[in-house]
KEFI-199738 format. One record per residue (C-alpha): y, x, z. Coordinates in steps of 0.2 Angstrom, whole numbers, plus 5000, padded with zeros to 4 digits. Each point is the difference from the previous one (the first is absolute). Layout:
N
YXZ...
END
This chain:
698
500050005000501650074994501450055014501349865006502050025005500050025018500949895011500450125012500750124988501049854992501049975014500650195003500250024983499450164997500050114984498150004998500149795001501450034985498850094991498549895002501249874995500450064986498250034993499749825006501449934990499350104986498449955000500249825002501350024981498750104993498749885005501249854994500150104981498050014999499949845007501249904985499050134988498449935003500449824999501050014984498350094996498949875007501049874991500050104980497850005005499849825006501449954984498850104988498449935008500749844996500250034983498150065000499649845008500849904989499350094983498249995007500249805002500749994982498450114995499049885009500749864992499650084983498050025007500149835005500549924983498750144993498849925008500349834993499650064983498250045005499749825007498350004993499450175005499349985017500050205001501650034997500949875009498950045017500350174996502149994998500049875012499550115014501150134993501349885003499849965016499650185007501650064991501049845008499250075017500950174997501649914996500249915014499450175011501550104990501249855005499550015018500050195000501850014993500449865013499450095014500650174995501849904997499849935020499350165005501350124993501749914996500049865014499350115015501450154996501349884995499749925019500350165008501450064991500849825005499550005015500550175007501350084986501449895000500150005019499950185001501550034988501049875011499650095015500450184994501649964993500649935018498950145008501150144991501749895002499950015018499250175000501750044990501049905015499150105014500550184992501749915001500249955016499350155007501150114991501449895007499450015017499850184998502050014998500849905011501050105013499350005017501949965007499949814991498749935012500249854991499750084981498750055010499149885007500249884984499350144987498350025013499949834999500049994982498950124999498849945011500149814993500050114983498350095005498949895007500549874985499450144989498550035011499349834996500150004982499450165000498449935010499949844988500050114988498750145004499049835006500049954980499750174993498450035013499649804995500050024982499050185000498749915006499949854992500250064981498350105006499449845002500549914987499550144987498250035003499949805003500950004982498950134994498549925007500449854994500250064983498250124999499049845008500949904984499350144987498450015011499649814999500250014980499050144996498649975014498749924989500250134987500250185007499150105010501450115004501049885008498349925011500050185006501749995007499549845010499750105016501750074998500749834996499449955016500750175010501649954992499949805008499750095018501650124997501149864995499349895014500050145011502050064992500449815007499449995015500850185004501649954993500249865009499650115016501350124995501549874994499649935018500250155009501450064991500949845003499650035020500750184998501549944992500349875014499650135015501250124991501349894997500149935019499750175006501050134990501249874987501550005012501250084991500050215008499150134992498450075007499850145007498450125005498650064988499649924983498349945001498950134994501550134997499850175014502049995003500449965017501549904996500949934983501449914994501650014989501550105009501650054992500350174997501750094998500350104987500050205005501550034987500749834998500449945021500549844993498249964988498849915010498350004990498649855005498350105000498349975008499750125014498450035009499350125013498250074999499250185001501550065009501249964988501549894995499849944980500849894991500049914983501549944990499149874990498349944998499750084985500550185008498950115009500250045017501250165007500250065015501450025009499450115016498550114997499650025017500849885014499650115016501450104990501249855003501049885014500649814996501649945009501149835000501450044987501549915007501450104992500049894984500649834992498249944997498849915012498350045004500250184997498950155008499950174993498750124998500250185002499250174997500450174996500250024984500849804994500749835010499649844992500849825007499049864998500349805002499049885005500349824997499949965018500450065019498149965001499450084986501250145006499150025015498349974994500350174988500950095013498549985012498750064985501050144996500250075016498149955005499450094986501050165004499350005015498349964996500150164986500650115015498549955013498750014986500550144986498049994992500549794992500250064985498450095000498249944995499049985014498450075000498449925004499250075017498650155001498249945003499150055013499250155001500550064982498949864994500349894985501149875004498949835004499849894986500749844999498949824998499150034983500949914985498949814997499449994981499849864993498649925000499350024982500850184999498650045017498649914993500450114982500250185007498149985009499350014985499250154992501250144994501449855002501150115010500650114985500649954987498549984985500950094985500950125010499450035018501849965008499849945018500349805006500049914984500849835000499249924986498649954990498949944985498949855004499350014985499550185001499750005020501150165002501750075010501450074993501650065003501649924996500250124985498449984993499949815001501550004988498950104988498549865003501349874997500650074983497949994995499949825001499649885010498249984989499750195005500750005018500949865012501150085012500349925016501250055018498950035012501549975012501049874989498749884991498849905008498150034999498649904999498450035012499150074986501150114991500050095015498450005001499850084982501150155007499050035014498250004991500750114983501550085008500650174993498550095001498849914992501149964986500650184997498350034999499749904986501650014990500150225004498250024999500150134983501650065006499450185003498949994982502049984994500750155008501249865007501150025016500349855009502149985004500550035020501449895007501450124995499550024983501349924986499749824995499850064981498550105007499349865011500349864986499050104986498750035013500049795005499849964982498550124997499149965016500249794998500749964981498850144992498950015013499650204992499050045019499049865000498050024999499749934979498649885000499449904986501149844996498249865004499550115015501449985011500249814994498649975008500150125015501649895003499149814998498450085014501450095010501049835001498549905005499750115014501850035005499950184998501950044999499850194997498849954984501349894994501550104999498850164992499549864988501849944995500450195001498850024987500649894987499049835007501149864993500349865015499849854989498450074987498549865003498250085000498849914989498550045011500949905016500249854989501750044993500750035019501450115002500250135017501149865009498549884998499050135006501250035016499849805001497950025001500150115013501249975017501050155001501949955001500850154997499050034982500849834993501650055006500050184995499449934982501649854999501150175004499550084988500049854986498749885001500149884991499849855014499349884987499150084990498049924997498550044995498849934988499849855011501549965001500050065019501550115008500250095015500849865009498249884994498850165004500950005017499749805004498450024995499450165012501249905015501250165001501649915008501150175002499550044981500849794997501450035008500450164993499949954981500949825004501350135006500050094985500149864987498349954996499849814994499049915009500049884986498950074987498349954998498550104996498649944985499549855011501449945001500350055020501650075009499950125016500249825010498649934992499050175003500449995019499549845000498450014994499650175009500649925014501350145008501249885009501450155004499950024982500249804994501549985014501050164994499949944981500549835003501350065010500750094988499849894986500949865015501350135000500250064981500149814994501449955016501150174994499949934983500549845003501550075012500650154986499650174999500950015017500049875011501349975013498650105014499050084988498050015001499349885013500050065018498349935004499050114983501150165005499149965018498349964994500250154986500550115013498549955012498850024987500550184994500150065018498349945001499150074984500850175007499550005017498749895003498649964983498849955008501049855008500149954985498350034992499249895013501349824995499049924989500049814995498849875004499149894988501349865008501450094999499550064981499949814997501449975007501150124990499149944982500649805006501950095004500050064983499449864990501549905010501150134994499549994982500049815001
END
């Protein structure tokens, strides 16, 4: 979350509040500039959709009255009819997609530049008139002579009145800034998202590329529910500071004392005499801190001091002069009178001063570092609570060689390849990245979340095992392998030889690993596996002697978990099917492997198809009676067909009872299979099931 104007700062009106200003003020007319672009934008793309629309429905008229001369051609007139009707389908997606992109983009910006802009610009310009009213009345009260007690009193109490007038615009103001920086947030990604979920709806049926972006569809729904809940927190507490600020500091005298998070022991604007010029009194921020009295003429200047060293110097009253409020501060080598704007804040200076003088006398070591203290004994000094990891990061590093890096051996890597099972540095996961994700997908071990068993595929290949596979002829090659200081060009080459070439690898012939991958996966030997994929096995290649069956299927014979989920990283194809007609999610009905169903339900299978007799994985589970099995898949059928009938995204998402169920089941096919081995249907409840589905046909 970016930083906010500070209400503390705000009333003192320091330099660095100026500047932060400033950047604010920018950024809300830059913002305002990209934000009239995109609409003008939006509006040419929805006007030239339009246009698209509207020549699609006179092509579709022109098929229609095509159609009419083949009356008599049954063929044809089926055929152009449902050409028709699909294309008038897609015109009416295209005219809700444009109308959604046209709510999405123009009407949610044009809200918040209405909402917010025009009442900013109001605000300002009486923010900077009285700000221009307060220097005035300041520099007024500055002059008055201290012989007209009653000039006197009436210019400090104009510019009192003057001040604390100025400090409530100047909070209204910072309110609206601080308000508006966290609600275009907001309304942007809301717009945003608003706008992808439109292009997301219309390309759903057809594109693969956007169904893999569902799971960061969904991320994106959480942020912006998340963004909203958390701005509303925030415009809430801002609102609270602003009231406790304004009750407590809005009274019309300037603070004094530190700035919030600033080392200075006090701040504050003081005039200052000119050395040359008796009669020019310049307004400049002063502070004191490390010993030293510095000062800034504006808020764009950088800070000079004035006295190098104060233990060098003395204060005293200055009496001797027209002006009011006056003290001086002398030293050895310069004077320099100073004006407060206040017998007050004359006294609360004159204390500082002199308590820092004398603070730099009794203790000449301040401006020194302190050193930490000697251990005992010589010793080491006692280390403090070892840093927590997270959890995935913990799990990852107990793997096998995972505590190097596996490409060039640096120490703690952060990240890893699910897909390949291996650690890596930060460096070397940027190489991974630039392969592909069909080569290698690279995950934060710290940042992203981890599924049970991806971590488990780290743990069981880990480092070791795979750089035994993929560096197993690296000797033969006369190749040495990169060390963590090495340059990237070196470590890059080496990556792509070891993982795109694979040059090190054991060669074995093209059928022989195929089926050393298809016995490996039925077993769940993962080591096999990876050798086998290493050695040019293709993932998705069916074997004629299994009946067509591809490794996945294998994986699904046998129960191992981690071998179907090391396969689908590494791109099964989750529907494929064998001569049958039988995928891995119907292999996996049929031998009762529930974690196998709810990984591949997970991963996209369709629990839909039906195999050469005609039979679904629901009917499967019926007949072989695994009652885990039949619950799961008419739970998630339940679910699919609610989610449908609510949009892609429904107003709570998936439904709360199948995550719960899901969640069960998944926990249990990992840590207790034999629970479910022993759930099995009786004959009743088999009945039963057949009279449920007969209903639900009828």
């Amino acid at each position: 979350m970016d930083s906010l104007l500070d209400f503390e700062e705000c009333v003192k009106d320091s330099p660095d509040f100026r500047l932060k200003l400033e950047l604010f003020e920018a950024d809300v007319s830059v913002l305002e500039t990209q934000l009239d672009k995109v609409m003008k934008l939006c509006s040419k793309m929805v006007e030239a959709g339009q246009a698209y629309s509207a020549a699609n429905q006179l092509f579709l008229s022109g098929l229609a009255e095509l159609s009419m001369l083949h009356k008599k051609d049954d063929v044809i007139t089926n055929c152009l009819n449902q050409f028709n009707q699909g294309l008038q389908e897609m015109v009416s997606f295209h005219t809700m997609l444009f109308d959604q992109t046209h709510r999405a983009i123009s009407q949610q910006l044009t809200n918040l530049c209405t909402q917010f802009l025009p009442q900013l610009v109001e605000t300002r310009r009486a923010f900077v008139q009285i700000g221009e009213d307060v220097e005035a009345a300041a520099l007024k009260s500055a002059q008055v002579s201290r012989h007209k007690a009653a000039d006197a009193e009436r210019a400090s109490h104009l510019l009192l009145a003057t001040r604390k007038c100025y400090q409530h615009f100047a909070l209204d103001y910072c309110l609206q800034l601080n308000t508006f920086k966290t609600q275009q947030r907001v309304d942007i990604l809301n717009s945003m998202f608003s706008f992808v979920h439109a292009q997301f709806t219309f390309f759903h049926q057809g594109s693969d590329l956007l169904r893999d972006l569902e799971p960061s569809m969904r991320t994106m729904a959480a942020q912006v529910s998340q963004s909203s809940a958390d701005c509303a927190a925030q415009r809430k507490e801002l609102e609270n500071k602003h009231l406790l600020v304004q009750q407590r500091d809005a009274s019309g005298e300037p603070a004094v004392g530190p700035s919030p998070g600033s080392d200075a022991i006090i701040s504050g604007y003081l005039f200052k005499r000119s050395r040359r010029k008796s009669k020019t009194w310049k307004r400049c921020w002063f502070s004191i801190r490390d010993n030293q009295l510095v000062y800034r003429k504006s808020h764009k200047d950088v800070s000079l001091v004035l006295f190098q060293d104060l233990r060098l110097c003395a204060v005293k009253p200055l009496e001797n002069i027209d002006r009011r409020f006056c003290f001086e501060l002398l030293s050895v080598q310069k004077c320099c009178a100073l004006q407060t704007d206040s017998e007050l804040l004359k006294l609360s200076w004159f204390v500082a001063l002199q308590s820092s003088i004398d603070f730099a006398y009794r203790d000449t070591r301040l401006s020194q570092p302190k050193e930490p203290p000697p251990p005992p004994c010589g010793g080491d000094p006692s280390p403090g609570p070892p840093a927590q990891r997270p959890p995935a990061l913990g799990v990852a590093l107990r793997g096998p060689g995972n505590q190097r890096c596996c490409d060039c051996g640096e120490e703690e890597p952060r990240w890893a390849s699910i897909n390949l099972g291996v650690t890596m540095c930060i460096e070397c996961s940027g190489i991974h990245r630039s392969l592909g994700v069909h080569l290698s997908k690279v995950r934060s071990l710290t940042l992203d979340s981890w599924e049970a068993e991806q971590l488990k595929l780290l743990c069981v290949l880990g480092n070791n095992v795979m750089n035994r596979i993929y560096e197993a002829r690296c000797s033969e090659e006369g190749r040495v392998k990169p060390r963590a200081d090495s340059l990237r060009a070196e470590k890059e080459t080496w990556i792509k030889e070891k993982y795109v070439e694979k040059r090190f690898v054991q060669k074995s012939v093209s059928d022989v690993a195929q089926r050393r991958l298809y016995r490996a996966a039925v077993a769940g030997e993962l080591v096999d596996m990876a050798a086998a994929l290493a050695q040019g096995a293709d993932v998705n290649r069916s074997i004629g002697e299994e009946e067509g069956r591809t490794a996945l299927i294998g994986a699904a014979v046998g129960e191992s978990l981690s071998a179907c989920e090391f396969l689908l990283l590494n791109g099964a194809n989750v529907n494929h099917r064998d001569l049958r007609g039988q995928g891995a999610l119907h292999t996996a009905a049929t031998a009762g492997h529930t974690g196998q169903v709810c990984l591949l339900l997970k991963r996209g299978a369709n629990q839909y198809a039906a195999d050469e007799r005609g039979q679904d994985p629901l009917a499967i589970a019926v007949e072989t009676a695994h009652a885990d099995i039949v619950t799961l898949l008419r739970m998630a059928r339940m679910n699919e067909e609610m989610r449908d009938s609510e949009g892609v995204f429904g107003a709570t998402g998936d439904d709360e009872t199948f995550q719960d169920i899901f969640r069960d089941f998944s926990d249990m096919a990992s840590h207790d299979p034999e629970r479910l081995s022993r759930r099995q249907f009786s004959r009743g409840d088999e009945e039963e099931e057949e009279e449920e589905e007969v209903d639900e046909e009828g």
